[in-house]
C-alpha positions as CSV (number, residue, x, y, z in Angstrom):
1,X,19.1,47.4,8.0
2,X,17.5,44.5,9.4
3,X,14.1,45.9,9.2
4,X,14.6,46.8,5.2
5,X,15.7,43.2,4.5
6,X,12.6,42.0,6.6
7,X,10.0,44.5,5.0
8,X,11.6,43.5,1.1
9,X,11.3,39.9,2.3
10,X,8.1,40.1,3.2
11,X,7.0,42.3,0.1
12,X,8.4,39.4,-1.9
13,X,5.8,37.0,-0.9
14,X,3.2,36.5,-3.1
15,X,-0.5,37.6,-1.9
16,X,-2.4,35.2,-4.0
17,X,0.2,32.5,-3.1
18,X,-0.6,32.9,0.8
19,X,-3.7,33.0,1.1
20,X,-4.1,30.0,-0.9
21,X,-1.4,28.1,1.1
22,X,-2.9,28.8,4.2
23,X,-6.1,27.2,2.6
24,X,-3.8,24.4,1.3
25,X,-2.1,23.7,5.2
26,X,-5.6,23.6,7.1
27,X,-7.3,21.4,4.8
28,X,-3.9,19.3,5.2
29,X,-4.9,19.2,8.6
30,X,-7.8,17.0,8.5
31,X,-7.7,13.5,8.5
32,X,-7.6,10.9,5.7
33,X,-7.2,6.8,6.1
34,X,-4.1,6.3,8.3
35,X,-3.3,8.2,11.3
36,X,-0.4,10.5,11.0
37,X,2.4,11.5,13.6
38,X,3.3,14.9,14.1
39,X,6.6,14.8,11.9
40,X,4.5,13.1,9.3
41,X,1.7,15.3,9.6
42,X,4.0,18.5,10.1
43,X,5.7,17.6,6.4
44,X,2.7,17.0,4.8
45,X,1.0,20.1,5.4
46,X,4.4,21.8,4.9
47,X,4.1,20.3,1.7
48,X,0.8,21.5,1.2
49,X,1.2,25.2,2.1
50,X,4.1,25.5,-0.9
51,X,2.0,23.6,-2.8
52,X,-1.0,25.9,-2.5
53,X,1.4,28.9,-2.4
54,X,2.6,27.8,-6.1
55,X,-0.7,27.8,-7.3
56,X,-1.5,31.1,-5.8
57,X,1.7,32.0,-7.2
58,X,1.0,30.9,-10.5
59,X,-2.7,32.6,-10.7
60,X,-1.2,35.8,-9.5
61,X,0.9,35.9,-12.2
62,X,-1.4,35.2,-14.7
63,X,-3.7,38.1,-13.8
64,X,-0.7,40.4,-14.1
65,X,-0.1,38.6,-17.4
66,X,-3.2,39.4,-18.5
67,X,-2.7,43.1,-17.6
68,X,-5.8,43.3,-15.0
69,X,-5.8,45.9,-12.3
70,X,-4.2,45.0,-9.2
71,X,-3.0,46.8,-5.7
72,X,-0.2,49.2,-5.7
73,X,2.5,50.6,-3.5
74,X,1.0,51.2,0.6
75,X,-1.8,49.9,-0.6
76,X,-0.4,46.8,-1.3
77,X,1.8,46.2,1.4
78,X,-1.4,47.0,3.7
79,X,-3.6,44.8,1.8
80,X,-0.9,42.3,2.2
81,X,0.1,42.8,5.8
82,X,-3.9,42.2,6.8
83,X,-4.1,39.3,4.7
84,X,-1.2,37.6,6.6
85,X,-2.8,38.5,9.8
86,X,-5.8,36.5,8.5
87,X,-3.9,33.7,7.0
88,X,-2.2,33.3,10.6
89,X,-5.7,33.4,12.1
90,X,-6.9,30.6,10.1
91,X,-3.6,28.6,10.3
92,X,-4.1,28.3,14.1
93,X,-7.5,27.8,14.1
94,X,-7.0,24.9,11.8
95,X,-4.1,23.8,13.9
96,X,-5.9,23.8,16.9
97,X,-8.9,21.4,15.6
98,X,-5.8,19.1,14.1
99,X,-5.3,16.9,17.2
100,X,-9.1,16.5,17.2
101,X,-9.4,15.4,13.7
102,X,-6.4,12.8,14.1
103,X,-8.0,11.4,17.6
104,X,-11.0,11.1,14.9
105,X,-9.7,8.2,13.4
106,X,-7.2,7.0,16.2
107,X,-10.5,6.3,18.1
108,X,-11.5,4.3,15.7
109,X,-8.5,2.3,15.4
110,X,-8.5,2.0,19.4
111,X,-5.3,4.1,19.1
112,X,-3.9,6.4,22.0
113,X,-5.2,10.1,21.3
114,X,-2.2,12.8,20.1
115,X,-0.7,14.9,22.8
116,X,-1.2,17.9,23.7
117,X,1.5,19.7,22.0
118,X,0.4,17.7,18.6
119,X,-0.4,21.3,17.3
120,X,2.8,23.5,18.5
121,X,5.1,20.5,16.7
122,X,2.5,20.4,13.5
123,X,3.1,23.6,12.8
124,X,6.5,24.2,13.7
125,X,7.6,21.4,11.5
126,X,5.2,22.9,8.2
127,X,6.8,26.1,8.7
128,X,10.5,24.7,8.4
129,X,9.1,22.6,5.5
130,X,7.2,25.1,3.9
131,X,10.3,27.3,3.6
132,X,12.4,24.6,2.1
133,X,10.0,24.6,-0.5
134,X,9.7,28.1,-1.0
135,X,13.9,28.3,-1.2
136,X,14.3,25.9,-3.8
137,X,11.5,27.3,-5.9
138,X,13.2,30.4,-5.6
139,X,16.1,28.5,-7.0
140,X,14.9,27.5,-9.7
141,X,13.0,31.0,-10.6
142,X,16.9,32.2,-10.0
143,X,18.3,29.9,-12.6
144,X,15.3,30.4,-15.1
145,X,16.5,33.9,-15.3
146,X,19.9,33.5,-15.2
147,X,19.7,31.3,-18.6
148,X,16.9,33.3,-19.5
149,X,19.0,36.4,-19.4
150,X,22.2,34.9,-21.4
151,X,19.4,33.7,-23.7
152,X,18.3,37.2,-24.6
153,X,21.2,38.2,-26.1
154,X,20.6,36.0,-28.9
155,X,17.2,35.4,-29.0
156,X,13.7,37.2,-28.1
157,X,12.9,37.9,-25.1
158,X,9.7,35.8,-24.4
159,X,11.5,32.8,-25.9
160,X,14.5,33.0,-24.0
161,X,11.9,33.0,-21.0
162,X,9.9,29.6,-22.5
163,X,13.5,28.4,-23.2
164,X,15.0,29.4,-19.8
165,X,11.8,27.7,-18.2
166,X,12.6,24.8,-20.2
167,X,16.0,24.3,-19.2
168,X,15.9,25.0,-15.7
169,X,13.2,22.1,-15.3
170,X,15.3,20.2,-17.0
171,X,18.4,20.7,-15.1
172,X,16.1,20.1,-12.1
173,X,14.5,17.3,-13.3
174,X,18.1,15.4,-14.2
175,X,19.4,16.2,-10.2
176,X,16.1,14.7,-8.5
177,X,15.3,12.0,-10.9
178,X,19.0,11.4,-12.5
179,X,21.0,11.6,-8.7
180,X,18.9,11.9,-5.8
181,X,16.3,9.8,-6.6
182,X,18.0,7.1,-8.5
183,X,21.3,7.2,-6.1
184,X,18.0,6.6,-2.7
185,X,16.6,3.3,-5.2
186,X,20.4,2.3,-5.8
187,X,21.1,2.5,-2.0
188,X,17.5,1.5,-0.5
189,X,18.1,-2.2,-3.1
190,X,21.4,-2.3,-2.2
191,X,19.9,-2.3,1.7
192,X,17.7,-4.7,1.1
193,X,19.6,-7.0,-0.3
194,X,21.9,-6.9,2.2
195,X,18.8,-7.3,4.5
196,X,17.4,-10.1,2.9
197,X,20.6,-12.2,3.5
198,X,20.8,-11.7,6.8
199,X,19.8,-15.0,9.0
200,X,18.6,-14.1,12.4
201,X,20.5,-15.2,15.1
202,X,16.7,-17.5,16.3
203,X,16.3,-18.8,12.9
204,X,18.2,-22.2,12.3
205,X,17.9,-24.5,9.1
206,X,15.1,-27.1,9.5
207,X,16.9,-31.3,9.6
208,X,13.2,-32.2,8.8
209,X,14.0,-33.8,5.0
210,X,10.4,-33.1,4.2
211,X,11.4,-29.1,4.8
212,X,12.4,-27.1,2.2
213,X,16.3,-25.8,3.3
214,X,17.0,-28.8,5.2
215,X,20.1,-30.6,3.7
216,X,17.9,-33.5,1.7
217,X,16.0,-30.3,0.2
218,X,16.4,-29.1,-3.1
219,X,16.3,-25.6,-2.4
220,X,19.5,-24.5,-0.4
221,X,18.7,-22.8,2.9
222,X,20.7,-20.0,2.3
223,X,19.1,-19.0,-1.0
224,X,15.5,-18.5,0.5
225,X,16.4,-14.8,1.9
226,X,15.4,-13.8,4.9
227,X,11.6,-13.4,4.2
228,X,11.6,-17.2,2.7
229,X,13.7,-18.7,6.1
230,X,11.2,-17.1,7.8
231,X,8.4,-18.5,6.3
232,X,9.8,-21.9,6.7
233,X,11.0,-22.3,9.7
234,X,7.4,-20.7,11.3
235,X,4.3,-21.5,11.5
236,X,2.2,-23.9,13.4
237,X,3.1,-28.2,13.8
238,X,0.7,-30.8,13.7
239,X,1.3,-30.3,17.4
240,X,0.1,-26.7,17.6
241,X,-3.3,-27.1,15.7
242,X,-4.5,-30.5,17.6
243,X,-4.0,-28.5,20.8
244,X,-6.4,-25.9,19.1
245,X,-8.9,-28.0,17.4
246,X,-8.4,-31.4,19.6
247,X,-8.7,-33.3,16.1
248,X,-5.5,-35.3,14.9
249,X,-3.7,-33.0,12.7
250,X,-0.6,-33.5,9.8
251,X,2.3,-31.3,9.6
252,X,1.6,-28.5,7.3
253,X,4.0,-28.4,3.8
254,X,5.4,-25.0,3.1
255,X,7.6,-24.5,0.0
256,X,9.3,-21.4,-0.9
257,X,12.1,-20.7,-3.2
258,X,14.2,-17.4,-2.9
259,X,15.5,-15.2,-5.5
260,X,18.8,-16.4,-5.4
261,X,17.7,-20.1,-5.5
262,X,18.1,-19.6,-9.5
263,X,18.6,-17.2,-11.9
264,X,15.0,-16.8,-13.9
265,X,11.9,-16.9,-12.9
266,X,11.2,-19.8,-15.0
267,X,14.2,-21.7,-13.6
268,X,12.8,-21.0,-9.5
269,X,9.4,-22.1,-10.8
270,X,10.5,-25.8,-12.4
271,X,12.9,-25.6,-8.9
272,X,9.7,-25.1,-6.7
273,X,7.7,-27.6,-8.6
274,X,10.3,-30.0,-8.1
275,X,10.6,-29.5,-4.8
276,X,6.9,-29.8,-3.7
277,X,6.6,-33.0,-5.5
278,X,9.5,-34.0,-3.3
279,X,8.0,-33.5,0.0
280,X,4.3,-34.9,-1.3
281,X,2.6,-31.5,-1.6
282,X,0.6,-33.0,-4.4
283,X,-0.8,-36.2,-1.7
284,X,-2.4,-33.4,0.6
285,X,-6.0,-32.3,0.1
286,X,-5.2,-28.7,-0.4
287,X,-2.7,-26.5,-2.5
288,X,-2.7,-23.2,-1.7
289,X,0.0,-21.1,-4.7
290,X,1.0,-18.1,-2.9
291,X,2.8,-14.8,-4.7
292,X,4.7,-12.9,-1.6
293,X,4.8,-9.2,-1.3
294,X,7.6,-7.0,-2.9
295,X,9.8,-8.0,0.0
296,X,9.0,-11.9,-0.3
297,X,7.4,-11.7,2.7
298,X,4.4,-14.3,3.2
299,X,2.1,-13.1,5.8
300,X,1.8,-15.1,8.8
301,X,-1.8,-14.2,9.8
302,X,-3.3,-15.9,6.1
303,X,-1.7,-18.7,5.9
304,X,-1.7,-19.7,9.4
305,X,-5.3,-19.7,10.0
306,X,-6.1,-21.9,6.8
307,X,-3.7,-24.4,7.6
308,X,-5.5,-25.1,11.2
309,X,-8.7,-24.7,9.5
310,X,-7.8,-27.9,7.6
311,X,-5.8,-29.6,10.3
312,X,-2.6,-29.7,8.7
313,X,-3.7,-31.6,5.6
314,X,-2.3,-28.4,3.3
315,X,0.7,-27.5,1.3
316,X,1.7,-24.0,0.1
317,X,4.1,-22.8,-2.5
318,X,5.6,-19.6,-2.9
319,X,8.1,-18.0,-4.8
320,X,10.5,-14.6,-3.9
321,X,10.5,-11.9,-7.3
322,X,12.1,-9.0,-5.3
323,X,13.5,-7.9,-1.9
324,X,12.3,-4.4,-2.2
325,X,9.1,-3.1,-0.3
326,X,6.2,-4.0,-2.0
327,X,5.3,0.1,-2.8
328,X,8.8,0.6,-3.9
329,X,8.8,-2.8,-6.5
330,X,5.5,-1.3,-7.5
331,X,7.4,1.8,-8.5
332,X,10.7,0.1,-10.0
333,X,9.7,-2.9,-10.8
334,X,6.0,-3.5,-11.3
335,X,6.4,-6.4,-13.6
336,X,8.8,-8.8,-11.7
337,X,5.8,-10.0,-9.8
338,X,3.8,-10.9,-12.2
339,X,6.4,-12.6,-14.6
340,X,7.6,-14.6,-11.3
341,X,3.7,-15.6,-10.5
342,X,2.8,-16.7,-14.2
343,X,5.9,-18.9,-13.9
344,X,5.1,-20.4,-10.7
345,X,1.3,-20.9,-11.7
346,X,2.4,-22.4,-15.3
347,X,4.4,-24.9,-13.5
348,X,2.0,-26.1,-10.6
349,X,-1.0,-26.0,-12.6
350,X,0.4,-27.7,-15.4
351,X,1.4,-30.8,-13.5
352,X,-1.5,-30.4,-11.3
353,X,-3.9,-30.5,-14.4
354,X,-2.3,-33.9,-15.1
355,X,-3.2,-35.8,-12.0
356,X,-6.6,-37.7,-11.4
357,X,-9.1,-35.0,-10.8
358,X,-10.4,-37.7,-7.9
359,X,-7.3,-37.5,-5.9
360,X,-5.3,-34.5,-7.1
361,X,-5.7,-31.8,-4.3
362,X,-7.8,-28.5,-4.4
363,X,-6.0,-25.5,-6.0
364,X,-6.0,-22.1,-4.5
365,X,-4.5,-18.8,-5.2
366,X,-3.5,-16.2,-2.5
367,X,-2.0,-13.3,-2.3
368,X,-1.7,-9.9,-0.7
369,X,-1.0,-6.5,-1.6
370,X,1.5,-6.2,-4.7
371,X,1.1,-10.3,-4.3
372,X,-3.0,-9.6,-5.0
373,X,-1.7,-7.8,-8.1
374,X,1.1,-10.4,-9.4
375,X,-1.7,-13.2,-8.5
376,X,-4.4,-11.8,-10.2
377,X,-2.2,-12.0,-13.5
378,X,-0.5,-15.1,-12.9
379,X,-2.9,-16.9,-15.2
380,X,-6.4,-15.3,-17.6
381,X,-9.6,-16.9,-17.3
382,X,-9.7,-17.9,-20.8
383,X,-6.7,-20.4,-20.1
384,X,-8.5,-22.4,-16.9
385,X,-12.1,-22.5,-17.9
386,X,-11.6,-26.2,-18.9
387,X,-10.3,-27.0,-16.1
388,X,-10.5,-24.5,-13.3
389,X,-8.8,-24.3,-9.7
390,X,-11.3,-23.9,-7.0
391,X,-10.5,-20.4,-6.3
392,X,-8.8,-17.4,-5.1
393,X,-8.2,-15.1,-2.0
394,X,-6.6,-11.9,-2.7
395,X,-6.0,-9.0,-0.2
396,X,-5.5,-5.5,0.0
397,X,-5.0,-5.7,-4.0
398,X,-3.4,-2.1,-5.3
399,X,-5.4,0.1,-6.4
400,X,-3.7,-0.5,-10.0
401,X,-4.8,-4.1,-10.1
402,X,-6.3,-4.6,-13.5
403,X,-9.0,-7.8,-12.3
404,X,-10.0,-5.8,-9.3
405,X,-10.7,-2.0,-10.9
406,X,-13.1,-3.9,-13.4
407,X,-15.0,-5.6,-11.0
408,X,-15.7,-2.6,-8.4
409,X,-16.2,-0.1,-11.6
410,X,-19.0,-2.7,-12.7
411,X,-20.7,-2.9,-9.1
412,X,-24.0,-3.6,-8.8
413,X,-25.8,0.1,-8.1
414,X,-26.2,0.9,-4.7
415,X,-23.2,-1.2,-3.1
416,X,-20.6,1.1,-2.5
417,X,-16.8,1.3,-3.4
418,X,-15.2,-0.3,-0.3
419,X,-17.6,-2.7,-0.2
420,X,-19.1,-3.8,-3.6
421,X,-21.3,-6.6,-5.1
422,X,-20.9,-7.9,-8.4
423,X,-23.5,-9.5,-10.0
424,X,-24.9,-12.8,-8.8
425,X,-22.2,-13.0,-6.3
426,X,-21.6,-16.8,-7.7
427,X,-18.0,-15.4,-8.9
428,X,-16.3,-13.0,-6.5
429,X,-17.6,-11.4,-3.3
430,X,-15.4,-9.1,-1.1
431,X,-15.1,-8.5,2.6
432,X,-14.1,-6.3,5.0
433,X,-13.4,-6.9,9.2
434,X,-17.2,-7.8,9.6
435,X,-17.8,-10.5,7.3
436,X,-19.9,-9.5,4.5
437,X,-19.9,-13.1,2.4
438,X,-23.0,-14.8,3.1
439,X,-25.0,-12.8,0.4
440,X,-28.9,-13.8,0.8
441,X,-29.8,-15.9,-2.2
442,X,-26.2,-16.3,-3.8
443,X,-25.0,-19.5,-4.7
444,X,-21.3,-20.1,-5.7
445,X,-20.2,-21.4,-8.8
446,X,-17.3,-23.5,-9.0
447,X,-14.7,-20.9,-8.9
448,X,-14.7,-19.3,-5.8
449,X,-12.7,-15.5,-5.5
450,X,-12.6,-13.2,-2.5
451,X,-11.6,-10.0,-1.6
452,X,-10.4,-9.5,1.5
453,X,-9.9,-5.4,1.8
454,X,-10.6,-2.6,4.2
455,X,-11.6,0.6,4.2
456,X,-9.5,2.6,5.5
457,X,-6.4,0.9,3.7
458,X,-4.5,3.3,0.9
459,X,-3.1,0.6,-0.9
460,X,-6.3,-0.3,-2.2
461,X,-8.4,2.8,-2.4
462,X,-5.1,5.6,-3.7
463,X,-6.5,7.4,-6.6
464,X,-4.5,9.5,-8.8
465,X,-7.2,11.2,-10.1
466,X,-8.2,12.5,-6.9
467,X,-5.9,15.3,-7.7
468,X,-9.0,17.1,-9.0
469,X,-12.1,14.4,-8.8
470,X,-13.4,13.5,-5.6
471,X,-13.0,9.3,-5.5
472,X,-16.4,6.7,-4.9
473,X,-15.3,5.7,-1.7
474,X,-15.7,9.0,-0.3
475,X,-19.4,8.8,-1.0
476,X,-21.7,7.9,1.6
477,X,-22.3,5.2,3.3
478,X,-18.6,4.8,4.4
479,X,-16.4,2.6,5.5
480,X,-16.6,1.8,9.7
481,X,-12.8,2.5,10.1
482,X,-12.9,5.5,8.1
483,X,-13.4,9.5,9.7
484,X,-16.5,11.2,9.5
485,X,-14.0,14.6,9.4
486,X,-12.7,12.5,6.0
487,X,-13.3,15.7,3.6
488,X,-12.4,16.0,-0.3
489,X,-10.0,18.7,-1.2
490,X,-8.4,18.9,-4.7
491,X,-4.4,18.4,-4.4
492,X,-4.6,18.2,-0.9
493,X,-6.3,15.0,-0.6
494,X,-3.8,13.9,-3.2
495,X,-1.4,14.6,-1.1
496,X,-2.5,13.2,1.7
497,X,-3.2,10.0,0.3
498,X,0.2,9.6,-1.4
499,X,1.6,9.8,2.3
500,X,-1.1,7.0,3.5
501,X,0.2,4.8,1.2
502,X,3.9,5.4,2.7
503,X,2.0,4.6,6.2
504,X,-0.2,2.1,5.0
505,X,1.5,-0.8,7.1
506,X,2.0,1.8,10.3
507,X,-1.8,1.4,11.0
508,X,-2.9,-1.4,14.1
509,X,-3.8,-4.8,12.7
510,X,-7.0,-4.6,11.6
511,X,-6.9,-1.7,9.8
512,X,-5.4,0.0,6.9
513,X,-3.1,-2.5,5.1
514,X,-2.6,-4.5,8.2
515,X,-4.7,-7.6,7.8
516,X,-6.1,-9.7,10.9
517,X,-6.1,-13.5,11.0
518,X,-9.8,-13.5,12.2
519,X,-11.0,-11.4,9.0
520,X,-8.8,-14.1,7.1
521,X,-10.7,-17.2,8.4
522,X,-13.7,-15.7,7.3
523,X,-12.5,-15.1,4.2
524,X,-10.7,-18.8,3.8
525,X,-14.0,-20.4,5.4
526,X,-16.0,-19.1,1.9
527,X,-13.6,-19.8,-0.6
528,X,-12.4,-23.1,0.0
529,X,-15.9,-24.3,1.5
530,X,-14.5,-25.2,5.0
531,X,-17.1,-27.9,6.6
532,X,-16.8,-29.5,10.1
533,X,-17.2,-26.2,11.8
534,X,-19.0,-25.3,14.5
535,X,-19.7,-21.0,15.0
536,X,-18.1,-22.4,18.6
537,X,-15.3,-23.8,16.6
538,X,-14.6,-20.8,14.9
539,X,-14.9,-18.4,17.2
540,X,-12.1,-20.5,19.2
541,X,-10.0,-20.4,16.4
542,X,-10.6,-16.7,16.0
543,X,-9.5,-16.3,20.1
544,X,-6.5,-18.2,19.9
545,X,-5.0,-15.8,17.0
546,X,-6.0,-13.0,18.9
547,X,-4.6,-14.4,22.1
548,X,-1.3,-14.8,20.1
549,X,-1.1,-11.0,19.1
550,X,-1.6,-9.9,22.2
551,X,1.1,-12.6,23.7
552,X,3.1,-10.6,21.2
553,X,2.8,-7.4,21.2
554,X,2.7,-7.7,25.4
């Protein structure tokens, strides 16, 4: 009995549909931008295998549609049974090279290699997920006929099919995208927002008056979320950067407003602007507007080092859109950030455009990751040209940021993707961990841009349409942190890459979408023209941040 439901099983499978999932799971196996795990790794080729199997699937069916000779009876189940000797073949083989291709690029982020049983738990995991798949595809194909067939009674025959097809995607489509997926957002924001209340137990509100939370501020502690205490209460004194730099140092101004400080983004702007003209972040030499990340997270290792870099003499200003990850707000929510950074900029620049142009302090942008997008479009060039801020440093932008796809598609020829030059390099220049902005010959203008972005981070280089097209940055010469094993497969890569922008933050600093202060003072250095510095200088400052990661993560 058993044996009959085993061989009917098997004779179930599709040919084409194997063999082209086994292609599908061992180009899976090789290695994209961001180091996978065995669970993650397992899933994803999992994912490929059904997804190769479907297209097998698919082409099988339109050979038979097209009524072409194909292998019948023992024939078939021969031809079959040798194919899925060969399939197995190449499935370990593949699998056995896998922990090679992920040391690959773990050596390259001075990562500890996979075990030894990476490959046993890979393919244990692809196999569970791959028959997943295969069952609710079955599903489906199960309620395509059933409507299908009450269909028929009615109607003929191939349009109860198209129909029946129809309606079972539909009905699919409704349970994925109308419950599962919508109930996951509903509970992952309800999560977050829980999250973003919460005050850690080593976080306490500032009695400084010229701190935003304290109780002289405008801006109630409470209200900044979690990400915006955070911000606040961190960050180095006038103490911290004399010990550093042995110069006399001020105490650096940080404002931030939360999304519960006020109801629209207009309202938090004219509240932020407020309060920065409170605490006299107008009086200091440098104003740096800063859009957050989905989460309103400001990162630590940007700010930090430009504050040091000019002694303390710096205020920042930063306002909170969403509490969601920054991937997630890019899915739900794509517009939130850059309605809350047009506000915010409206409002600073606007007063700051006001004030004598010989005492008003420099204006900067900065922002990272969906906070590079939002920044980019807080403001159009058009509306600053007669009087512009100095400049702008945006990181890891998405690869959907509208400013940022123009310049690289422009690039001058020969400069590569990951790395590009535009023009005269008097505008924008980008960067990468080795710093790449002291162009021969260029001289900057009086806007300043960078791009600080890396190579190996998915954030920046994703591309849809590498579905079927093999993307730029894939072309030779590439990227230091990226794998030479790094190979183009259509809808595998795809797939892969969706899951490295999942990982994107799991990657060591340095890397991916995990920027290091030490690339950031480079970066800073250029765009707001840092004098006084020795290469000594910097090179201590670049220690001392270093020292500090390794403090923490010891």
């Amino acid at each position: 009995m058993f044996r009959q439901w085993a061989v009917r099983y098997f004779r179930s499978f599709s040919l084409a549909g194997l063999l082209f999932g086994t292609l599908f799971f061992a180009a899976s196996l090789t290695p994209t931008l961001i180091p996978r795990n065995f669970l993650t790794q397992g899933v994803l080729s999992g994912c490929s295998a059904a997804a190769g199997y479907g297209v097998g699937f698919f082409l099988q069916w339109l050979w038979r549609y097209l009524e072409l000779p194909e292998p019948k009876g023992r024939f078939l189940f021969g031809t079959k049974l040798a194919a899925t000797i060969i399939c197995g073949a190449i499935g370990i083989g593949f699998l056995w090279r896998a922990a090679a291709w992920q040391n690959s690029i773990r050596s390259l982020m001075e990562m500890e290699p996979v075990d030894t049983a990476h490959p046993i738990e890979v393919g244990a995991i692809a196999i569970v997920t791959f028959v997943l798949l295969i069952a609710l595809a079955r599903l489906f194909k199960r309620t395509l006929y059933f409507v299908s067939r009450h269909l028929n009674r009615y109607v003929p025959k191939r349009f109860s099919y198209v129909a029946g097809t129809v309606i079972a995607a539909l009905l699919f489509w409704s349970i994925g995208d109308g419950i599962i997926f919508r109930t996951a957002l509903r509970f992952m924001d309800g999560s977050f927002e829980r999250l973003d209340a919460l005050i850690p137990p080593e976080t306490s509100q500032p009695s400084d008056p010229a701190k935003t939370g304290s109780p002289e501020s405008l801006v109630r502690w409470d209200d900044l979320g979690r990400m915006g205490r955070s911000y606040i209460s961190t960050g180095p004194s006038a103490a911290d950067i004399t010990a550093v730099t042995g110069k006399p140092a001020l105490e650096p101004i940080r404002v931030y407003v939360g999304m519960h400080s006020d109801e629209s983004p207009q309202a938090r702007a004219k509240l932020a602007l407020e309060e920065l003209k409170r605490v006299g972040g107008f009086d200091r030499s440098t104003l740096v507007i800063i859009t957050p990340t989905g989460t309103g997270w400001v990162d630590e290792q940007a700010i930090n080092p430009i504050e040091f870099l000019h002694n303390g003499d710096i205020a920042s200003i930063g306002a909170q859109y969403s509490y969601l990850a920054s991937w997630m707000s890019l899915l739900v929510e794509p517009g939130y950030g850059a309605e809350q950074a047009r506000a915010l900029f409206s409002e600073v620049y606007g007063y700051w455009r006001t004030l004598p142009k010989e005492t008003r302090p420099k204006l900067y942008l900065f922002g990272l990751s969906l906070g590079a997008l939002s920044s980019e479009l807080s403001n159009e060039l058009f509306e600053v040209l007669g009087d512009p801020y100095q400049g702008a440093l945006w990181a890891g932008p998405p690869f959907s940021s509208r400013i940022w796809n123009s310049i690289t598609r422009d690039r001058n020829p020969g400069s590569p993707e990951w790395l590009p030059k535009f023009r005269d390099g008097s505008f924008v220049r980008f960067t990468a961990q080795k710093n790449a902005l002291d162009i021969p010959g260029a001289v900057w203008g009086p806007m300043r841009v960078v791009y600080l972005q890396y190579a190996s981070d998915p954030i920046t280089f994703y591309d849809p349409h590498s579905l079927y097209h093999e993307p730029d940055w894939m072309q030779p010469p590439r990227g230091p942190d990226v794998s030479p094993y790094l190979g183009w497969y259509p809808v595998v890569t795809f797939l892969q890459l969706t899951l490295d922008i999942a990982m994107a933050t799991t990657s060591p600093m340095g890397y991916g979408h995990v920027f290091a202060a030490e690339h950031y003072i480079d970066a800073w250095m250029e765009v707001a023209d840092i004098q006084g510095w020795s290469p000594d200088d910097v090179a201590r400052l670049k220690q001392h941040f270093i020292d500090l990661r390794n403090q923490e993560s010891s």
